[in-house]
C-alpha positions in Angstrom: -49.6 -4.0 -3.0 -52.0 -1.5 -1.3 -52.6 -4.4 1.5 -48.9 -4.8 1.6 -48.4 -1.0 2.3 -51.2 -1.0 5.4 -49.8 -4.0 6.7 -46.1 -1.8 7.3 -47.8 1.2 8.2 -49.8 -0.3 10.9 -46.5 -2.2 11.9 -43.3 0.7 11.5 -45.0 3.2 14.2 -45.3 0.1 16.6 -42.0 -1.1 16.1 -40.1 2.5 16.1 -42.3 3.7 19.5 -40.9 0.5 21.1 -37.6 0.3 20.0 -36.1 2.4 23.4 -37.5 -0.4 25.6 -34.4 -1.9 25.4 -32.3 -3.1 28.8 -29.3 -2.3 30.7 -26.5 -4.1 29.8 -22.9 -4.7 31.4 -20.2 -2.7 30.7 -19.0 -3.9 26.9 -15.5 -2.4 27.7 -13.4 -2.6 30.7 -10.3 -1.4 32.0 -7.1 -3.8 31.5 -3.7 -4.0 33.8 -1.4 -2.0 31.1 1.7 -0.9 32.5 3.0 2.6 31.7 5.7 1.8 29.8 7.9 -1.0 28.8 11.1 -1.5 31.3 13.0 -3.0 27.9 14.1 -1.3 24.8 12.0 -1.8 21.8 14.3 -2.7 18.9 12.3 -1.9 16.0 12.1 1.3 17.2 8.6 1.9 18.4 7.4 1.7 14.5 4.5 -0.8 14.0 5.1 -0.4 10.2 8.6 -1.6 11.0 7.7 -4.7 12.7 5.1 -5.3 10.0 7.8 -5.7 7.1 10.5 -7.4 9.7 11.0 -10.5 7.6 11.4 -8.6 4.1 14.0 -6.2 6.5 16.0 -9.8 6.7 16.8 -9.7 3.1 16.3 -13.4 2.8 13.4 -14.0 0.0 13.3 -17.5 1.0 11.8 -17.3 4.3 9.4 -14.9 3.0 8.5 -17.8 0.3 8.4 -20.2 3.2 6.2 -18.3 5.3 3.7 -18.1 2.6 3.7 -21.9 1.8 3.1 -22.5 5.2 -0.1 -20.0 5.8 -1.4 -21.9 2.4 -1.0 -25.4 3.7 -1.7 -24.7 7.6 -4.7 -26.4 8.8 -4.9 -24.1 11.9 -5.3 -21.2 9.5 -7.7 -22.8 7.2 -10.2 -23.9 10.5 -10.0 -19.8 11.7 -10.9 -19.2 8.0 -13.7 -21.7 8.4 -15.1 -20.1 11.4 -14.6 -16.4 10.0 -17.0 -17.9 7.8 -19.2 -19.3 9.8 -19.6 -16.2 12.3 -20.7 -14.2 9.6 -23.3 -16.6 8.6 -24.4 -16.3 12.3 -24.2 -12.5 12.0 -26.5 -12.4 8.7 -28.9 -14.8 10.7 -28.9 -12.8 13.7 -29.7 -9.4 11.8 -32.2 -10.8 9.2 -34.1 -11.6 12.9 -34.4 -8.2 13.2 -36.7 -7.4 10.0 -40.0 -8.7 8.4 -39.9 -12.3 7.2 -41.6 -12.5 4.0 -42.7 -16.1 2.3 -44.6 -16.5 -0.8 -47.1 -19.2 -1.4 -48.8 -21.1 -4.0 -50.9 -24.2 -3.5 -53.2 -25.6 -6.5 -55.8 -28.4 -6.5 -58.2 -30.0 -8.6 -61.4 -32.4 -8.0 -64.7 -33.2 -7.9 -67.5 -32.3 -5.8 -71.4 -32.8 -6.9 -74.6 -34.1 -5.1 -76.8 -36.5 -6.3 -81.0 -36.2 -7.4 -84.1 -38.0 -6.5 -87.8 -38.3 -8.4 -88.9 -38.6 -11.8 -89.9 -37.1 -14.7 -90.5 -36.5 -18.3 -89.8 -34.2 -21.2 -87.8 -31.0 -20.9 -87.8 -31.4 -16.7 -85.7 -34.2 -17.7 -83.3 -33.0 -19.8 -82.8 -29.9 -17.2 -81.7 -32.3 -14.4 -79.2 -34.3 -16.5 -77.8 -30.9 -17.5 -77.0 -30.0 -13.9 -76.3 -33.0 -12.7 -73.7 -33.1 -15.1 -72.5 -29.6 -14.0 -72.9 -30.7 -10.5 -70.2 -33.1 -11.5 -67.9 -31.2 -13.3 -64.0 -31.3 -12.2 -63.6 -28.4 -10.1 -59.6 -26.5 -10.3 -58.7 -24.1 -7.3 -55.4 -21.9 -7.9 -54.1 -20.2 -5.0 -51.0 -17.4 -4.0 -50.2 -14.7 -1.4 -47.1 -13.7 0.5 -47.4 -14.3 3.9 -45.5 -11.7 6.7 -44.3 -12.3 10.3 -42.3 -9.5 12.2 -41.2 -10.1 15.7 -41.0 -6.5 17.3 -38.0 -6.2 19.6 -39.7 -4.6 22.5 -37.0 -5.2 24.8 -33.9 -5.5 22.7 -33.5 -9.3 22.6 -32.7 -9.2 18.9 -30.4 -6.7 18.8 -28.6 -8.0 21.8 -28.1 -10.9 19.8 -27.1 -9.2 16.3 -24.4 -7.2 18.7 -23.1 -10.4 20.4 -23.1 -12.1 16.6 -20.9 -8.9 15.4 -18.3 -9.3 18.2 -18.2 -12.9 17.9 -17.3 -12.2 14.4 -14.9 -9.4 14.5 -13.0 -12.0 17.1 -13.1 -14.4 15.1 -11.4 -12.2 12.6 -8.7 -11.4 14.7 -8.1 -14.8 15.4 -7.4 -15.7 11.6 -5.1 -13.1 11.9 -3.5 -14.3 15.1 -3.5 -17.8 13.5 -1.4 -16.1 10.6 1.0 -14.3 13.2 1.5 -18.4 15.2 1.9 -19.8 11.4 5.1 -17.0 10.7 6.3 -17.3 14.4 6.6 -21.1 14.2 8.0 -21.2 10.3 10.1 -18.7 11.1 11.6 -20.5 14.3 12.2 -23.9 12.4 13.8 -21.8 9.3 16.2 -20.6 12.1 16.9 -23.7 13.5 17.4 -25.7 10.1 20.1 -23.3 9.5 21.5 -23.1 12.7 21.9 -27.0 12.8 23.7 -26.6 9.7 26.3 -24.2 10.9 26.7 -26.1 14.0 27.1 -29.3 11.2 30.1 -27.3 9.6 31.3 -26.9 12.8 31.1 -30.4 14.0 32.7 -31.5 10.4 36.1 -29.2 10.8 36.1 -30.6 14.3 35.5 -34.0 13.2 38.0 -33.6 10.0 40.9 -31.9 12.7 40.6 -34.3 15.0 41.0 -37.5 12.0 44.1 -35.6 10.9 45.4 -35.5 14.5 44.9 -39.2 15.0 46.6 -40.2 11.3 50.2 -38.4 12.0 49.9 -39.5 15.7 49.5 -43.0 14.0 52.6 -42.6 12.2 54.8 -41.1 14.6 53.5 -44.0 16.9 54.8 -46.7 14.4 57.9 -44.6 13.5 59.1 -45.3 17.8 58.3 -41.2 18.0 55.4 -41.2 19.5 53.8 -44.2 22.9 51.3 -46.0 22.0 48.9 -44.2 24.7 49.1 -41.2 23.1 47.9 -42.7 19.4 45.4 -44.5 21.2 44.0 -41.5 22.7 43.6 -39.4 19.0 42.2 -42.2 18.1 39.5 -42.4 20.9 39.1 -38.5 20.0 38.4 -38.9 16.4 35.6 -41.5 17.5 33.7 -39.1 19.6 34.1 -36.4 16.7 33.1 -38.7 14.0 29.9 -39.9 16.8 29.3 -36.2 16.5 29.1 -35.5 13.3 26.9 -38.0 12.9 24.5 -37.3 15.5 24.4 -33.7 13.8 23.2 -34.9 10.7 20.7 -37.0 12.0 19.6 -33.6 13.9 19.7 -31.6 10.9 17.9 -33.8 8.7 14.9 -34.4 11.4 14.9 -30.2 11.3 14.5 -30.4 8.0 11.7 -32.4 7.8 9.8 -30.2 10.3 10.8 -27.5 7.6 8.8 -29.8 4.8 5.7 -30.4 7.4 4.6 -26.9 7.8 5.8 -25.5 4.4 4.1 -28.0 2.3 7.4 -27.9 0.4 8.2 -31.3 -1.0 11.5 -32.0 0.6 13.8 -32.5 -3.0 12.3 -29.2 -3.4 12.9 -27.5 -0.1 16.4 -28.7 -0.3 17.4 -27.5 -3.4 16.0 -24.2 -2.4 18.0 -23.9 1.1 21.2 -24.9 -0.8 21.0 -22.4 -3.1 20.1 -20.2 -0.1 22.4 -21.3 2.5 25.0 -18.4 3.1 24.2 -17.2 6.7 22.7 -13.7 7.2 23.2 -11.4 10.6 19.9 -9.9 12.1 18.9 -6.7 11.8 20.0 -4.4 14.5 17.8 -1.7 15.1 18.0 1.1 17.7 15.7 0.6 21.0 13.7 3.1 22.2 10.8 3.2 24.9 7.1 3.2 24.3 4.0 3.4 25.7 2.4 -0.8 26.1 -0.8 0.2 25.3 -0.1 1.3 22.1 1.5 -1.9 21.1 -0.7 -4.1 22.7 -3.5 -3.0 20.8 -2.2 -4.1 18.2 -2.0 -8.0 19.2 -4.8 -10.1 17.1 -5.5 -12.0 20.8 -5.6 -9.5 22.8 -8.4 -7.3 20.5 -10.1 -11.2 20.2 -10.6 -11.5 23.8 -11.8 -8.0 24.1 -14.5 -8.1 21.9 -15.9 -11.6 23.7 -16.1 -9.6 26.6 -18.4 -7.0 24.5 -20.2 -10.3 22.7 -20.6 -11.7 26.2 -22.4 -8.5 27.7 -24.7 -8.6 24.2 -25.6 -11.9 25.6 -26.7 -11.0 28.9 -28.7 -8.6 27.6 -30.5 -11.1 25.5 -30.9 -13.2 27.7 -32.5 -10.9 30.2 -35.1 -9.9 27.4 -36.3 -13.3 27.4 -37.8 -12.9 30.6 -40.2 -10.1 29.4 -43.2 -10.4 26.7 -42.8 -10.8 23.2 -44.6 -9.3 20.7 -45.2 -10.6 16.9 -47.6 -9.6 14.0 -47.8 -11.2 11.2 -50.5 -10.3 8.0 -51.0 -11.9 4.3 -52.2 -10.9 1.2 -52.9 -13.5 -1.7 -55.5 -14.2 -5.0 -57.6 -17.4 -5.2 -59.1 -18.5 -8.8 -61.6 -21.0 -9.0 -62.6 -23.0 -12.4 -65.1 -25.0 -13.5 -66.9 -25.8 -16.6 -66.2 -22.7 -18.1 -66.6 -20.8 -14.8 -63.8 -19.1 -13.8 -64.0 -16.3 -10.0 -60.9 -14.6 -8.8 -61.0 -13.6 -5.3 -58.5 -11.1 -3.7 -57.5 -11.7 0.2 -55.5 -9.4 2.7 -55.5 -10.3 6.4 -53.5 -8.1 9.0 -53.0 -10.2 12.2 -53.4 -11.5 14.7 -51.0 -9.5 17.2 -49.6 -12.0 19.3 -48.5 -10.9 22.9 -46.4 -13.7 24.8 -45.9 -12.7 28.4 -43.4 -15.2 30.4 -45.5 -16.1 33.6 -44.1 -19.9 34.8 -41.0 -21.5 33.9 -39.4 -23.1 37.0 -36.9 -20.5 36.6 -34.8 -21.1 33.2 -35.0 -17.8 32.1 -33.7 -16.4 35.4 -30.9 -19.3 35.4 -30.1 -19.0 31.9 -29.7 -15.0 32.8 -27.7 -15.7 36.0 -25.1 -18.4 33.2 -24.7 -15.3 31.0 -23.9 -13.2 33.5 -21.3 -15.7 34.9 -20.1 -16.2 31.0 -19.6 -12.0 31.0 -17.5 -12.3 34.4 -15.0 -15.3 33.0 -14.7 -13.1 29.9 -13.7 -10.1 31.6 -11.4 -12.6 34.0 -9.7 -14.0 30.9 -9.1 -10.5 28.9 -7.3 -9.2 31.7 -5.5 -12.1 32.2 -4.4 -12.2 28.2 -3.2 -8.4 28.7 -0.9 -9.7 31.7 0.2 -12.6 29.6 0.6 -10.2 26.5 2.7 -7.9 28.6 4.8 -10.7 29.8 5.6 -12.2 26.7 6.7 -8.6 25.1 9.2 -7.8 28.4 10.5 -11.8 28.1 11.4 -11.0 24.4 12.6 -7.9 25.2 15.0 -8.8 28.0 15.9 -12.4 25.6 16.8 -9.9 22.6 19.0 -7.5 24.5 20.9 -10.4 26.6 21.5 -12.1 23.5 22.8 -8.6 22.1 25.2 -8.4 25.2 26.4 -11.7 24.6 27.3 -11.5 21.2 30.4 -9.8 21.4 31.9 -12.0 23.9 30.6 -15.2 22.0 32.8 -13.8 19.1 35.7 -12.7 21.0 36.0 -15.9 22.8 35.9 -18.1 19.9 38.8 -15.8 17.9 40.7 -16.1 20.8 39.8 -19.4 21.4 41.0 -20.5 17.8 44.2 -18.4 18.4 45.3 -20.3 21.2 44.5 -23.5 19.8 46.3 -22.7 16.6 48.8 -22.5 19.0 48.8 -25.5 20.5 49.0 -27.3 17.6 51.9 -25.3 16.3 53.8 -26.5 19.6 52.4 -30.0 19.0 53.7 -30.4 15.5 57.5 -29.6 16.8 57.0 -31.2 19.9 57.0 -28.5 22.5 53.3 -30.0 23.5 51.7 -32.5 24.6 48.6 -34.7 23.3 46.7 -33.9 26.4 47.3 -30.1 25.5 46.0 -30.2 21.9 43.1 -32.2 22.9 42.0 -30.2 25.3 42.5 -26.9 23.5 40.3 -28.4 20.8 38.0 -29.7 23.5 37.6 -26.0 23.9 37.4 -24.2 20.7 34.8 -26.5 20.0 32.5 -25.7 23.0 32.7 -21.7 22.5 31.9 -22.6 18.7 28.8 -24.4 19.7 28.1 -21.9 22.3 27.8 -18.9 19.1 25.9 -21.1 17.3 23.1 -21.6 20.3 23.4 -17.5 21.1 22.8 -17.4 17.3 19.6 -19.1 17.5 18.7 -17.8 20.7 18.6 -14.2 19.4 17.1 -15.2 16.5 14.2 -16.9 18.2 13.9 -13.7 20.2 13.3 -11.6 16.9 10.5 -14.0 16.8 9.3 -14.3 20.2 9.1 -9.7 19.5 7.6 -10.4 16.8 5.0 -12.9 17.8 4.4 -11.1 21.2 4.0 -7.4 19.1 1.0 -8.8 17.2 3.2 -9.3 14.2 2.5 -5.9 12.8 -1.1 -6.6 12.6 -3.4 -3.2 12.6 -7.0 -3.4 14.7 -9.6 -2.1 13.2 -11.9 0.6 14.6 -13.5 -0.8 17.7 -17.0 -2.3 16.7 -17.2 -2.7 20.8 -17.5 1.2 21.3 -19.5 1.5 18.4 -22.1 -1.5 19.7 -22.1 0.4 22.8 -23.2 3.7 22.0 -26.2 2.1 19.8 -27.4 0.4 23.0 -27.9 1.3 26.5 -24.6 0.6 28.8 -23.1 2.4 31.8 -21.7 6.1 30.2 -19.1 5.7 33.2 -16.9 2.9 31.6 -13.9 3.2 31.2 -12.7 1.8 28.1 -9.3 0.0 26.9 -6.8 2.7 25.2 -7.4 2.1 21.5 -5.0 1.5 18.6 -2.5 4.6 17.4 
């Protein structure tokens, strides 16, 4: 082990004297087009922790129960899982680069090796060459082991530009499970909505379809009993049709919705059924008060958004690595090991310690790949930057289109509900002046014609609002939390511009 120690004291100094050779980097953070506040009310109230529990604030265990059955049978979430995975492999590999490889040997071998004699003789002469002619033939057994060293010192920061770039890859690909989880919720969520708001529109459909069949049978009768023409019976008939063609289009809707249900819960549908029925009454959303905040703050708090920053801080790691391949390397390497040698009763043990060679590779002629692989990470650093800003407008768009959806949809509400009481009132009515004869057919039909419509149209605002909860949701980050910034931290360990301006960080 004395070898072993000489062989890092000889290589530590040299490897900690070079260590500030390392090269200028672009910046790892830039600045992002946030806005200065949201021109929409925020309905959960500006609190992330909120938004983080929304779906347990519904009070409906069942979604909660279908949102977890879908995360466990998603395939989108299981390949981010896989590549969580694999980027840390990449990450270990990438920092183990950094330190001393160390690989033990052991080789053994065993043969013969003798020469042979010429002349005569007699007597003891005689017996004294047989003797070593016998040990000049004697099997001959070599036993050999050592650990063998190689250390590539980073002269000009090549391998930590890689282990940085390999620790932002992974971080991203971190957030992306997570923004995988967020898409998985969003989407369950959205088809849970519409599987129940197909079946309130069904119930609708089926007192629409059921009115209009009781319409048709006394308009039957009255039309045999002389009371009533013909036309007019022919008419409810014709009405009850296109209710009954309805209703069964409805079904058909519903049971398709259902089945989209069963694909991303995993649910068996006998299963899934028995569990909606049990859960079918219909629950209002939560109304919370809006108030307005500051975007960065929220934004930071999107899975995607932190994702495509840190590939702008991977994609500056990897200029800088690339850049360091166009100046010399330098390597050492050293071994220490034990030989044993045997033969006929002869046994020599022989120690070994070598510290070299130093190998200096200095790049003189390469057509210019190391240049053009420099000037492609450079380009790859530029489309980075392009494509975080560009998420950040996205991001901001998709928060102020579920914030304008959700307060519409609010507005609407009231005069969704007031037109269909009213709406129910006057057909109510109708059909009171129908049964004594004060009205016509024509009348009734069309009343119900219109109750009908505004019922469908509370139904669709139903689901609207609903799928902007999810679309606030989805566009908030889903009550995700960001971690603290390896990007900064990456920085600050290597040498970057001390005048960039970095995004606004998490709350």
């Amino acid at each position: 082990m004395r070898q072993l120690r000489l062989i890092a004291s000889l290589c530590i100094p040299l490897s900690v004297g070079l260590a500030g050779c390392g090269l200028m980097r672009p910046p790892a953070s830039v600045q992002a087009p946030f806005p200065a506040q949201w021109n929409a009310p925020l309905p959960h109230g500006g609190s992330l922790a909120s938004l983080a529990d929304w779906w347990r604030q519904l009070d409906d265990p069942l979604l909660v129960e279908l949102i977890a059955a879908a995360e466990t049978a998603s395939p989108n979430l299981a390949s981010a899982a896989a590549r969580v995975a694999e980027a840390r492999s990449t990450r270990v590999q990438a920092g183990a680069a950094l330190l001393p490889s160390l690989d033990g040997t052991g080789t053994a071998s065993r043969g013969v090796s003798g020469s042979s004699f010429s002349g005569g003789g007699t007597g003891s002469s005689s017996s004294s060459s047989s003797s070593a002619a016998a040990a000049a033939t004697a099997p001959l057994t070599t036993l050999q082991a050592g650990l063998q060293s190689k250390w590539e010192i980073d002269l000009f920061g090549r391998l930590r530009a890689d282990r940085d770039s390999a620790q932002q890859k992974l971080d991203s690909a971190t957030a992306k499970w997570h923004d995988a989880r967020v898409a998985v919720a969003a989407e369950t969520a959205n088809a849970y909505f519409a599987e129940r708001a197909c079946r309130q529109q069904l119930r609708v459909s089926e007192s629409d379809a059921k009115s209009r069949s009781e319409t048709a049978r006394l308009t039957d009768l009255s039309a045999r009993a002389g009371f009533t023409a013909p036309a007019d019976a022919a008419l409810a008939r014709a009405s009850a049709s296109d209710a009954s063609g309805r209703l069964t289009q409805q079904r058909a809707q519903c049971a398709i919705q259902r089945k989209a249900l069963v694909a991303l819960s995993g649910i068996d549908e006998p299963t899934l059924a028995q569990k909606l029925a049990v859960s079918h009454t219909q629950r209002a959303l939560v109304v919370m008060g809006g108030i307005e905040s500051v975007p960065a703050q929220a934004l930071s708090q999107r899975p995607d958004v932190y994702a495509a920053e840190l590939a702008v801080a991977s994609a500056s790691a990897d200029v800088g690595s690339a850049e360091a391949e166009r100046y010399p390397k330098l390597s050492i390497s050293g071994s220490i090991g034990r030989m044993q040698i045997r033969t006929s009763g002869f046994r020599e043990s022989l120690d070994t310690w070598t510290v070299g060679p130093v190998s200096l590779t200095v790049p003189l002629l390469d057509g210019g790949a190391r240049k053009a692989n420099t000037d492609a990470a450079k380009a790859r650093y530029t489309e980075a930057v392009s494509l975080y800003r560009a998420n950040v407008r996205q991001a901001v768009r998709e928060v102020e289109e579920a914030l304008v959806n959700l307060d519409a949809t609010e507005a609407r509400t009231t005069d969704a509900d007031s037109a269909v009481k009213n709406y129910q009132a006057s057909f109510d009515a109708t059909q009171a002046r129908y049964s004594s004869g004060l009205a016509s057919l024509f009348e009734l039909e069309d009343s119900r014609r219109t109750l009908f419509t505004a019922q469908t149209a509370r139904v669709t605002l139903q689901r609207e609002r609903a799928e902007a909860w999810v679309s606030l949701y989805r566009s908030m980050g889903g009550g995700w939390n960001r971690p603290e910034s390896s990007a900064s931290a990456s920085a600050s360990s290597s040498m970057t511009s001390s005048s960039t301006s970095t995004v606004a960080t998490s709350p």
